[in-house]
C-alpha positions in Angstrom: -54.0 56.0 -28.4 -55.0 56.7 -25.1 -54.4 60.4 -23.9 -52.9 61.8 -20.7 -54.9 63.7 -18.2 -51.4 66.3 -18.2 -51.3 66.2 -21.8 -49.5 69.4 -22.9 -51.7 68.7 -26.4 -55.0 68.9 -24.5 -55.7 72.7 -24.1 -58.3 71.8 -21.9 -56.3 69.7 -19.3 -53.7 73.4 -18.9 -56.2 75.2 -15.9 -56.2 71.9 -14.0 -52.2 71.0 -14.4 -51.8 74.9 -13.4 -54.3 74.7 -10.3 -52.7 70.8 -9.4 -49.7 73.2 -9.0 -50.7 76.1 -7.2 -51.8 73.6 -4.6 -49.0 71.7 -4.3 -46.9 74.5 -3.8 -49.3 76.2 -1.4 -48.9 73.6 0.8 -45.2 73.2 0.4 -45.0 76.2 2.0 -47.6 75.9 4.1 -45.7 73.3 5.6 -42.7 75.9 6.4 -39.4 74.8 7.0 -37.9 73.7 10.1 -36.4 76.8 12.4 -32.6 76.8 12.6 -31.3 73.9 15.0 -28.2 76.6 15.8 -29.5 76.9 19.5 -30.6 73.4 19.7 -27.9 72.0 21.9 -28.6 74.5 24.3 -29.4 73.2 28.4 -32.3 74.8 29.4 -32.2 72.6 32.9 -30.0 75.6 34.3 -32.4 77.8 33.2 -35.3 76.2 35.0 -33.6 75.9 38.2 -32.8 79.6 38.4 -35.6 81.6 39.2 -33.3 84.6 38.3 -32.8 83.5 35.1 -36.0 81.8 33.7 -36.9 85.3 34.9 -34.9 87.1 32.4 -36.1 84.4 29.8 -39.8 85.1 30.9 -39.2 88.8 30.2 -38.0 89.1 27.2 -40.4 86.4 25.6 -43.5 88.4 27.4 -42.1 91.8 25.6 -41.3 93.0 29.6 -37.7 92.9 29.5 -34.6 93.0 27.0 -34.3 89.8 25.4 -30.1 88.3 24.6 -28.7 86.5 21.4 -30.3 83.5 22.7 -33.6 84.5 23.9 -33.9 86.3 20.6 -33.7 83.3 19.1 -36.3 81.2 20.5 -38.8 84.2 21.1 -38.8 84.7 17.2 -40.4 81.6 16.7 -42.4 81.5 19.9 -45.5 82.7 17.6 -45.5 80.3 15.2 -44.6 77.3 17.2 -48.0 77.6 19.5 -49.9 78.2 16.6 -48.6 75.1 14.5 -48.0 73.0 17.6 -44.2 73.1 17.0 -44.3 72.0 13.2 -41.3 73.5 12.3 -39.7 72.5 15.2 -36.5 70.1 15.5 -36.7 66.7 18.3 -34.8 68.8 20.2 -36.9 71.9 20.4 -39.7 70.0 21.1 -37.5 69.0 23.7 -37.1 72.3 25.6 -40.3 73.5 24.7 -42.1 70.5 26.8 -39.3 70.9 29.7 -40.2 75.0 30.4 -44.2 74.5 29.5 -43.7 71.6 32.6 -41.9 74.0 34.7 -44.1 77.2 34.2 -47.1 74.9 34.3 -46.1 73.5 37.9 -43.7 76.3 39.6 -44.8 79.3 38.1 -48.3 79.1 36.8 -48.8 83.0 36.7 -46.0 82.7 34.0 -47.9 80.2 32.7 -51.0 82.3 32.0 -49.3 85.2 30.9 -47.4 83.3 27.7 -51.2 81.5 27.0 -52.8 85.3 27.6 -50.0 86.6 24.8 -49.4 83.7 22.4 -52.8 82.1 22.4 -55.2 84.9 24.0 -58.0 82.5 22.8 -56.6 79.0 23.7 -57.6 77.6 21.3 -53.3 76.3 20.2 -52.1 75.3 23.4 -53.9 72.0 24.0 -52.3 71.3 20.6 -48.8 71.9 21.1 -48.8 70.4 24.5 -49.7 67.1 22.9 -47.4 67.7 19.6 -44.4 68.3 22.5 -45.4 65.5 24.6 -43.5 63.0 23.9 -40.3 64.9 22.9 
């Protein structure tokens, strides 16, 4: 009879079933789970016509200003978004993300540096995200 590899019999086979599973759920978790889609309906097209406004948005994600329910909500997972290129993000965020990276990238590229100078001082994310987003 012919033995399994996983064989709980086969003492020897227990350090590779244990490290088979370590990995597995190291990369489960790796793989992190999606952020919450409770913001995902919202219209950032408003926001990106209002220079007033993205302002406020800007200012708060670049630690310069107070930051509101909302732009609490994104900025928390600014971070992790750039350096995954959006992974964990929904259609939808991919969505907005694309729209205000194409606005500060056109009308405000000052902006546009400053969020590349804080949430990828080495560059070495963006070109990454821009082409996870660009099709969203």
């Amino acid at each position: 009879m012919r033995k399994s590899i996983f064989s709980p019999l086969d003492p020897s086979s227990r350090p590779t079933m244990k490290l088979v599973l370590l990995s597995l759920s190291l990369l489960a978790l790796s793989q992190g789970a999606p952020y919450s889609a409770e913001h995902d309906d919202f219209d950032v097209e408003p926001v990106l016509r209002d220079p007033a406004l993205l302002k406020s948005f800007s200012d708060c994600f670049l630690d310069k200003g107070p930051c509101d329910e909302i732009q609490s909500h994104f900025k928390k997972n600014i971070p992790d978004a750039v350096q995954t290129a959006c992974s964990s993000c929904t259609d939808k965020q991919k969505h907005l993300m694309r729209r205000v990276l194409e606005v500060l990238t056109v009308q405000y590229p000052d902006v546009a540096e400053q969020f590349t100078t804080k949430y990828d001082p080495e560059k070495k994310y963006i070109p990454a995200l821009l082409s996870a987003v660009d099709k969203a």
